[in-house]
MARLUM-289180 format. One line per field, with one value per residue (C-alpha): x, y, z; residue number from 1. Coordinates in nm, 4 decimals, m for minus. Layout:
MARLUM-289180
east: (X	...);
north: (Y	...);
up: (Z	...);
n: (NUM	...);
END
This chain:
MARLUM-289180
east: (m0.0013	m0.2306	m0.5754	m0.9159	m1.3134	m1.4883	m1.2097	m0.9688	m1.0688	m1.0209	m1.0789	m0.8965	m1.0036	m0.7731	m0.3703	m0.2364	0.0247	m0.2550	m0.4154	m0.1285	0.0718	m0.2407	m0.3186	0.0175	0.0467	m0.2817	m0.1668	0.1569	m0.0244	m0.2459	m0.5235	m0.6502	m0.6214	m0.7760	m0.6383	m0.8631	m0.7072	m0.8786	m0.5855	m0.4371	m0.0843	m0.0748	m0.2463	m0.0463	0.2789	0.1470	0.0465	0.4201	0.5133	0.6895	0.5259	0.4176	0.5310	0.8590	0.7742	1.0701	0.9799	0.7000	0.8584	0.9619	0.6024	0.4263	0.6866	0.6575	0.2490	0.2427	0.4693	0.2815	m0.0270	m0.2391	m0.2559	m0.3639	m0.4985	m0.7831	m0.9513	m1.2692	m1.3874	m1.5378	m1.6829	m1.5129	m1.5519	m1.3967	m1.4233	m1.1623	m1.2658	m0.9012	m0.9266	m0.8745	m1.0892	m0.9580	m1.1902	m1.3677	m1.2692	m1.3145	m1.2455	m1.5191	m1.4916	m1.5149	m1.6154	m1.7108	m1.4688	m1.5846	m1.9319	m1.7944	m1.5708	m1.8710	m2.1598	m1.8892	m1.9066	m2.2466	m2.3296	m2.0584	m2.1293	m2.3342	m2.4715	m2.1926	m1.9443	m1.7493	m1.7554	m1.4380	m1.3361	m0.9853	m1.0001	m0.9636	m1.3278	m1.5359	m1.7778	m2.0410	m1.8852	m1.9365	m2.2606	m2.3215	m2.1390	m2.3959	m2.6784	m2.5197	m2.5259	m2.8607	m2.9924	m2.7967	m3.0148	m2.8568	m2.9642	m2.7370	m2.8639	m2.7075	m2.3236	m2.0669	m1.9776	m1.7296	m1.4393	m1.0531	m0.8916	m0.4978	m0.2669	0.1000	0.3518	0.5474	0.9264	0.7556	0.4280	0.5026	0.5896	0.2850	0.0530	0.1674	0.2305	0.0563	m0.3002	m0.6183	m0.9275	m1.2357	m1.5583	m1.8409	m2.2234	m2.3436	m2.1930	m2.1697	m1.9799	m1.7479	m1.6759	m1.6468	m1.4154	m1.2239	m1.1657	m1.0732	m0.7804	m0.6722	m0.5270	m0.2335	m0.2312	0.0117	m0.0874	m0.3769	m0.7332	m0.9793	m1.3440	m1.5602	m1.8162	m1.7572	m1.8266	m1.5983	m1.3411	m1.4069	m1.3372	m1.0535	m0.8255	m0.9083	m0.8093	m0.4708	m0.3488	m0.5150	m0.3277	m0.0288	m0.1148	m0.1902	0.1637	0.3439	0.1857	0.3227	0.6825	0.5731	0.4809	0.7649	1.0106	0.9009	0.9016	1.2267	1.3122	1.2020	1.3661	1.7265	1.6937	1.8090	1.4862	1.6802	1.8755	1.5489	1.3752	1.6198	1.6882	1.3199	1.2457	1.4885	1.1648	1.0500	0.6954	0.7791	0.8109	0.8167	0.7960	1.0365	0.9379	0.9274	0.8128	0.4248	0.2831	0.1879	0.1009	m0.2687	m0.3485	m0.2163	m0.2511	m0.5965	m0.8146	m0.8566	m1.0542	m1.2821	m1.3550	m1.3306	m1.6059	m1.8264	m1.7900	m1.6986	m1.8412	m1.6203	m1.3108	m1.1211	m0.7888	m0.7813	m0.8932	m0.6177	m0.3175	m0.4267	m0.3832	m0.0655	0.1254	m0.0457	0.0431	0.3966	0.4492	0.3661	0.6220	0.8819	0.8478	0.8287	1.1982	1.3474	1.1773	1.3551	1.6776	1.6624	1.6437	1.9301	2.1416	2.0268	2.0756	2.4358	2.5544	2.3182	2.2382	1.9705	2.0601	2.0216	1.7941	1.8349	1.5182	1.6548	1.3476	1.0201	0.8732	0.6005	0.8211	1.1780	1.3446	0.9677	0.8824	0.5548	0.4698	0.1238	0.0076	0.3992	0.4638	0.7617	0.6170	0.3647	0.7177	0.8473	0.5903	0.5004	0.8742	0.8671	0.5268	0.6995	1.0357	1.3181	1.6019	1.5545	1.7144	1.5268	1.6869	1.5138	1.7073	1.4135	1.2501	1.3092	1.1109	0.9230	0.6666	0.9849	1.2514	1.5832	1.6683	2.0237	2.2808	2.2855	2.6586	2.6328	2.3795	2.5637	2.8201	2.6167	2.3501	2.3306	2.0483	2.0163	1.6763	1.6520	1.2760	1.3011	1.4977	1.6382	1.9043	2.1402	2.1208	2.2826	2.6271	2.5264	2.3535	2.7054	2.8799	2.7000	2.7875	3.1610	3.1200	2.9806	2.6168	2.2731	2.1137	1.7691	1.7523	1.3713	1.4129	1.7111	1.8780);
north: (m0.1055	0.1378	0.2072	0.2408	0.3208	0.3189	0.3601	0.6265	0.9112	0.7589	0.9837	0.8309	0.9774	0.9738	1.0286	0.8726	0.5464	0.3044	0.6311	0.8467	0.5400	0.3642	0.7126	0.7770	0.4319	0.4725	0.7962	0.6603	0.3430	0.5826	0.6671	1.0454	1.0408	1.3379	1.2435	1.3977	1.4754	1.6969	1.8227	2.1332	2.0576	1.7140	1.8732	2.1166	1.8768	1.6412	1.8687	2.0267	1.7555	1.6339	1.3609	1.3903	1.0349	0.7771	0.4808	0.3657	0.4670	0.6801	0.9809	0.9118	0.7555	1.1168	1.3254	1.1658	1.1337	1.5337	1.6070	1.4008	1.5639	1.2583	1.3130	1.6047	1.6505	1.8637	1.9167	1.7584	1.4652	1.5716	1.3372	1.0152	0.6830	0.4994	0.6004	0.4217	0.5226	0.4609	0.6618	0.5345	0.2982	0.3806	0.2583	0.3821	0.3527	0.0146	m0.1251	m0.0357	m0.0015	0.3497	0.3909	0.7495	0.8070	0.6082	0.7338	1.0785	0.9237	0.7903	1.1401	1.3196	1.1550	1.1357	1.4450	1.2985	0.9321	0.8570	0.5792	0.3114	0.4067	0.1898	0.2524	0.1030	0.0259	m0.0432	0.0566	m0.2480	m0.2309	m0.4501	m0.6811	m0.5324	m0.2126	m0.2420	m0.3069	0.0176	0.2232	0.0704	0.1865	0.5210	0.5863	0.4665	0.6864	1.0224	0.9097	0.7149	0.4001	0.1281	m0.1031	0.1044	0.1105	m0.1614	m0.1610	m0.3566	m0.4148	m0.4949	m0.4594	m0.3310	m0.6326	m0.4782	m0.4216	m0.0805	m0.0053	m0.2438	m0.0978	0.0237	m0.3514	m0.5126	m0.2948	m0.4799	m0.8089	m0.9469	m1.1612	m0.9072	m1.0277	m0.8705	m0.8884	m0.6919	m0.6526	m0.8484	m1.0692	m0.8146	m0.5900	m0.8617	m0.9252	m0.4949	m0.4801	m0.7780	m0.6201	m0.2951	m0.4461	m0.6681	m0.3560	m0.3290	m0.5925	m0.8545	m1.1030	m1.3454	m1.1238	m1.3324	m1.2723	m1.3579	m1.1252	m0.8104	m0.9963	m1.2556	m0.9865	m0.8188	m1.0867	m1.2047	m0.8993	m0.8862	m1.2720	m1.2314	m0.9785	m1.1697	m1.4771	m1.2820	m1.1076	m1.4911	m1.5867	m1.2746	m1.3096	m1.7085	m1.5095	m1.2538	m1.4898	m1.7336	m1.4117	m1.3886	m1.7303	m1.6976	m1.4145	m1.5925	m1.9187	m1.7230	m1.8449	m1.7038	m1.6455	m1.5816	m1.9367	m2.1340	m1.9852	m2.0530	m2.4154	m2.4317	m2.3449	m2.5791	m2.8441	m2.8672	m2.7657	m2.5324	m2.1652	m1.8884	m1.5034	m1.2901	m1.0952	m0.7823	m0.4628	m0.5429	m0.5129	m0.1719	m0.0963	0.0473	m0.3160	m0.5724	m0.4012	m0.2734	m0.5414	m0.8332	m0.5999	m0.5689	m0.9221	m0.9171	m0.6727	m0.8391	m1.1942	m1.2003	m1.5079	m1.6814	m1.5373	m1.5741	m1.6736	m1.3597	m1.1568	m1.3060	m1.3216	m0.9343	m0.8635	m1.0959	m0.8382	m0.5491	m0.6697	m0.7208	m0.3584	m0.3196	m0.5705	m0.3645	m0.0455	m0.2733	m0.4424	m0.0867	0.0666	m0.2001	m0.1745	0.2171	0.1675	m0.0821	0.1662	0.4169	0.1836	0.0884	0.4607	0.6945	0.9127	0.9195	0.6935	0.8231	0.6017	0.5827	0.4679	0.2959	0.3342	0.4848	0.3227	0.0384	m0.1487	m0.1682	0.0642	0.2566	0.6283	0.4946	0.5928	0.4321	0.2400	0.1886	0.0316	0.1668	0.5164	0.3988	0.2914	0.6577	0.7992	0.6333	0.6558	1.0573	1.0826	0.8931	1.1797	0.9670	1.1378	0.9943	1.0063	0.9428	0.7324	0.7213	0.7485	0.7398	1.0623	1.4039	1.5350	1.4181	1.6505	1.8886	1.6706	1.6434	1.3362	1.1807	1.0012	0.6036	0.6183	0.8641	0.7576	0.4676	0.6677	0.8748	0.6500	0.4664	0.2430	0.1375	m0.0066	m0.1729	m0.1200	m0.1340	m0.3333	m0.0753	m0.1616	0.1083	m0.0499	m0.3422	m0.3800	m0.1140	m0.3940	m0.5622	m0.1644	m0.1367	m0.4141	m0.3194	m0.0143	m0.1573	m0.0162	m0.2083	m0.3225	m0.4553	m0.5327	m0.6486	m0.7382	m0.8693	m0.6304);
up: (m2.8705	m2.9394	m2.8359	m3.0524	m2.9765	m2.7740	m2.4750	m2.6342	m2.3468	m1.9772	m1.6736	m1.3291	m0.9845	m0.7815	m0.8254	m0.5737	m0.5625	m0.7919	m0.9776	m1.1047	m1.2361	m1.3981	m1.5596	m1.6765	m1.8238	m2.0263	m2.2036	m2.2679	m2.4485	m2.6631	m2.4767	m2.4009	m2.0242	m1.7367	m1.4158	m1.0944	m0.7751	m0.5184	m0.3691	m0.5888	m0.5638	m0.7036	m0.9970	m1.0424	m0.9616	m1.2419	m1.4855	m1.4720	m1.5673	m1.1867	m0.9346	m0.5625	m0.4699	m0.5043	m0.7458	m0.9983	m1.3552	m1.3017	m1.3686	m1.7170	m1.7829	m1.6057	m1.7220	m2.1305	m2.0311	m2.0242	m2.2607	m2.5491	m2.4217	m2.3921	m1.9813	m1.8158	m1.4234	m1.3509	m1.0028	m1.1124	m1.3944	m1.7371	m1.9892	m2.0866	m2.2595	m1.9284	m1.5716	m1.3236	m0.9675	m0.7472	m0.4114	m0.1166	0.1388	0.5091	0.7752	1.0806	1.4054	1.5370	1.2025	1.0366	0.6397	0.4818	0.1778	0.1710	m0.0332	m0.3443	m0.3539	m0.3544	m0.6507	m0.7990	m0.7876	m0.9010	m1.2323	m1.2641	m1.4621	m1.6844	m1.7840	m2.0623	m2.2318	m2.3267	m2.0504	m1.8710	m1.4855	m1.3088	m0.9462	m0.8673	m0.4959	m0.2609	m0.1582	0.0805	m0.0704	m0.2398	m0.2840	m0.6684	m0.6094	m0.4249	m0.6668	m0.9522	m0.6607	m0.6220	m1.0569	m1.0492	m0.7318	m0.9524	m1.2341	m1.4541	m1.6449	m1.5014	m1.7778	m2.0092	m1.8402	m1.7758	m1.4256	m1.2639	m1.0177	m1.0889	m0.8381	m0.7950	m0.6923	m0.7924	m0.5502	m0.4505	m0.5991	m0.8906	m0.9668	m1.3734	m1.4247	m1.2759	m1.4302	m1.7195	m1.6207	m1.3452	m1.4221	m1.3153	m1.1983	m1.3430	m1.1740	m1.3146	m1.2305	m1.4582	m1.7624	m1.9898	m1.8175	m1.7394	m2.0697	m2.1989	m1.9247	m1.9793	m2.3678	m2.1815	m1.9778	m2.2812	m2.4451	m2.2381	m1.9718	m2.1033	m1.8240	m1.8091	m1.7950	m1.5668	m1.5622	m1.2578	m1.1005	m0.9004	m0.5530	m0.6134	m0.7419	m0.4284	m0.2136	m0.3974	m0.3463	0.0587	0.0728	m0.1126	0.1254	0.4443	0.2957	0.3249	0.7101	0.7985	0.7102	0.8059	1.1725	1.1818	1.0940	1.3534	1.6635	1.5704	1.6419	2.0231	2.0667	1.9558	2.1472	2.4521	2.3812	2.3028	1.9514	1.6599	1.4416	1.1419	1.1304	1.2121	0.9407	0.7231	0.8198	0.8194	0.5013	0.3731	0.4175	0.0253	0.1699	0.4147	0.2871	0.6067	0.5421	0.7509	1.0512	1.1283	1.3315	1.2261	0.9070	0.7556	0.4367	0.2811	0.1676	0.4352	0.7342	0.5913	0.3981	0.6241	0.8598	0.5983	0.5533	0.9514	0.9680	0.7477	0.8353	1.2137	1.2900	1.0117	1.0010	1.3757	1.2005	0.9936	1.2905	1.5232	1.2615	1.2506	1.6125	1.6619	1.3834	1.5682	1.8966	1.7255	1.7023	2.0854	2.1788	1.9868	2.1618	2.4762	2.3786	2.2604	2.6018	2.8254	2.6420	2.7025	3.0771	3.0978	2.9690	3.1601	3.4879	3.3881	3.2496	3.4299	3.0946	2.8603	2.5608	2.1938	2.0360	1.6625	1.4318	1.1069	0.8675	0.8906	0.5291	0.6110	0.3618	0.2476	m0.0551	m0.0524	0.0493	0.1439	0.5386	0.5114	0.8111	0.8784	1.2237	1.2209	1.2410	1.5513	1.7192	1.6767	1.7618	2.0718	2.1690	2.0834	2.3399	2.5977	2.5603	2.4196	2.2586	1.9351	1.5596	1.2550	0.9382	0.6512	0.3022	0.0943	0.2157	0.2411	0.4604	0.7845	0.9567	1.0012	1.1598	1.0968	0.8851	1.0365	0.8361	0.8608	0.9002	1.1324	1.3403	1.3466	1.5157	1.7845	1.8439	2.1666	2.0683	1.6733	1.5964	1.2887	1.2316	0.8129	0.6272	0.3426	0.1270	0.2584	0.6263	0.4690	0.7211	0.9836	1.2440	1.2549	1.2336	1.5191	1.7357	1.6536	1.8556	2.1222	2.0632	2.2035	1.8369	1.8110	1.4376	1.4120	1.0597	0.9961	0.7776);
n: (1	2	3	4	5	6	7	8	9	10	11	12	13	14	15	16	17	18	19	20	21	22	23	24	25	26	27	28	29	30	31	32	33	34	35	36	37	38	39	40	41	42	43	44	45	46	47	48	49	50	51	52	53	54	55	56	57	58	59	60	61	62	63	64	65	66	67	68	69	70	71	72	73	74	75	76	77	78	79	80	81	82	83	84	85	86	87	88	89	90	91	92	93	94	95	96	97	98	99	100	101	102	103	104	105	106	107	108	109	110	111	112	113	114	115	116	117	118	119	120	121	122	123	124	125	126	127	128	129	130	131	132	133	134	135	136	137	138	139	140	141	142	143	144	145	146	147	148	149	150	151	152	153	154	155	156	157	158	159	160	161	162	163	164	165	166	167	168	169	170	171	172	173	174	175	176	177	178	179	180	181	182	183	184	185	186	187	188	189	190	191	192	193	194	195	196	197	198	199	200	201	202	203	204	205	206	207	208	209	210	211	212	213	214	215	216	217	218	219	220	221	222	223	224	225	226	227	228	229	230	231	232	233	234	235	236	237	238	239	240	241	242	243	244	245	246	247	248	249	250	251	252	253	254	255	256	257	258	259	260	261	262	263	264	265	266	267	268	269	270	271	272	273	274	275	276	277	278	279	280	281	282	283	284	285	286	287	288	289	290	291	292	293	294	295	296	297	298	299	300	301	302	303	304	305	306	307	308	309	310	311	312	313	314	315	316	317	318	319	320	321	322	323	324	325	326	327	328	329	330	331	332	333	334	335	336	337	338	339	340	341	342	343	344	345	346	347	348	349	350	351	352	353	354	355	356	357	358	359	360	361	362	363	364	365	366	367	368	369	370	371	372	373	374	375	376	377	378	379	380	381	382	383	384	385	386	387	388	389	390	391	392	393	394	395	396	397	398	399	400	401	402	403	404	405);
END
């Protein structure tokens, strides 16, 4: 499928795990494509062709991207027909939303965009983000009434991300009707799943409730695993027999929930809404409070076995990825269990196949730690883990397996 006027030159900011894929995609459908980064050495990874982060595909997509000469990265924007604005949206302390970084995003185009452009916002955002963004164009000058402005947000999932670029539905929500509809033509190009128009509040919203719909359910998984744990229950087998109900369908537990979307968003509608929203607020604490009760269990196993064999056990971490089969460390619990085991002076190994490098420690072997491990916490669920829990338990080691690898 190839492209035509007036979208053939697209400029993405930011090159991260939504940007560099979404950019890469574009040039390989047609389109002339500058990807902006601010940090040097993702331009300079991308532009030789090579990528900074672990997504299935992506290299072949970046890699043929360059090669062709339809994507390039450059430090800062230049003029374009579309403008898709995809940094991230971290949020203060006390859960505050910051969007800092899209109104950075957003003047630094400014010089650029010109009558007819299409302005684009594929950050998860609170609501009215898009709204502020149009405020922002307007306050550097420009005629808003000339531009189509609007959100679609991102709703693919990591280890699958050059699929659902493709496939999944997108909800477009734009400032006004028309935008809406330019940006709805825009998407129609090379989305292959249903394009849905709405406006850019209701877009908005929509993305923060998917992935609060999902914390809400995760945190039933979550709670029903220390009942369990309690009750001397195996949480595994009553989920299972559980959801054999034709309307019953139960996530699987695990260390907490990480992740820039999950363990982010519904503090956004949190923040905004507090009066409202005391389910969302609590399933978010119950799957942070999850974490705690992890390094509790792993903290209590550690001095059982130090009361019945008067050494120091070797505690061995099994993941570090907020998900399994990723390289993506983003609000991972599993890295807040680590780390709060490392401050407390454990003698701890890290496992974690699908990266090479963590701030400077030494990476161990599953197998082998395994084998020298006194403790093996199962805090990710990885593919290679698959038989070590039970490995484990053969050689008479303490296992907490947390997600039931």
């Amino acid at each position: 499928m190839q492209s035509n006027a007036p979208f053939q030159k697209i400029c993405v900011l930011g090159l991260g795990y939504i940007g560099l894929p979404t950019a890469a995609l574009l040039a390989n459908r047609g389109f002339d494509v500058l990807g902006v980064d601010v940090l040097p050495h993702v331009v300079n990874t991308i532009n030789s062709g090579q990528i900074h982060i672990v997504e299935p595909g992506l290299d072949t997509f970046v890699k043929s991207a360059i090669m062709s000469g339809k994507l390039r990265a450059a430090l800062s924007p230049e003029e374009a027909d579309v403008f898709i604005i995809a940094v991230p949206t971290p949020f203060h302390e006390g859960f505050i939303p910051n969007v800092d970084y899209v109104v950075s995003a957003t003047k630094s185009i400014a010089p650029f965009v010109k009558k007819g452009n299409v302005v684009l916002l594929e950050s998860t955002s609170p609501v009215g983000t898009t709204e502020l963004m149009a405020k922002t164009l307007k306050d550097e000058g420009k005629d808003i009434e000339d531009l189509f402005i609007a959100h679609c947000p991102e709703r693919v999932l990591p280890g699958q991300v050059m699929r659902e670029l493709i496939q999944n539905d997108r909800v477009v929500g734009g400032v006004n009707s028309k935008s809406t509809e330019m940006v709805k033509s825009f998407y129609e190009k090379f989305v292959e799943g249903e394009v849905i128009g709405t406006d850019a509040r209701t877009a908005e919203l929509c993305k923060l409730v998917e992935n609060a719909s999902r914390d809400v359910n995760i945190a039933f998984a979550n709670e029903l695993s220390m009942i369990c744990d309690q009750a001397n229950i195996n949480v595994w087998e009553l989920i299972t027999l559980a959801n054999r109900h034709p309307r019953v369908n139960i996530l699987r537990p695990g260390s907490g929930v990480g992740g820039h979307c999950i363990a982010v968003d519904p503090w956004f509608i949190v923040s905004a809404f507090p009066e409202y929203s005391k389910v969302i607020k609590t399933a978010r604490q119950v799957n942070d409070y999850k974490t705690l009760w992890v390094i509790e269990k792993i903290k209590y196993a550690a001095l059982q076995f130090n009361n019945q064999n008067n050494k120091v056990p070797i505690i061995a971490c099994f993941g570090l990825a907020f998900k399994p089969d990723i390289d993506d460390l983003r609000e991972s619990p599993a890295i807040e269990i680590y780390h709060q085991l490392k401050k407390e002076s454990f003698n701890l190994m890290i496992v974690e196949p699908n990266i090479l490098n963590f701030a400077g420690e030494h990476l161990e072997d599953p197998e082998l730690a395994v084998q020298n491990a006194d403790i093996c916490c199962f805090l990710v669920s990885h593919k290679e883990f698959k038989g070590l829990p039970q490995k484990a338990i053969d050689l008479n080691k303490i296992v907490i397996n947390v997600t039931g690898v």
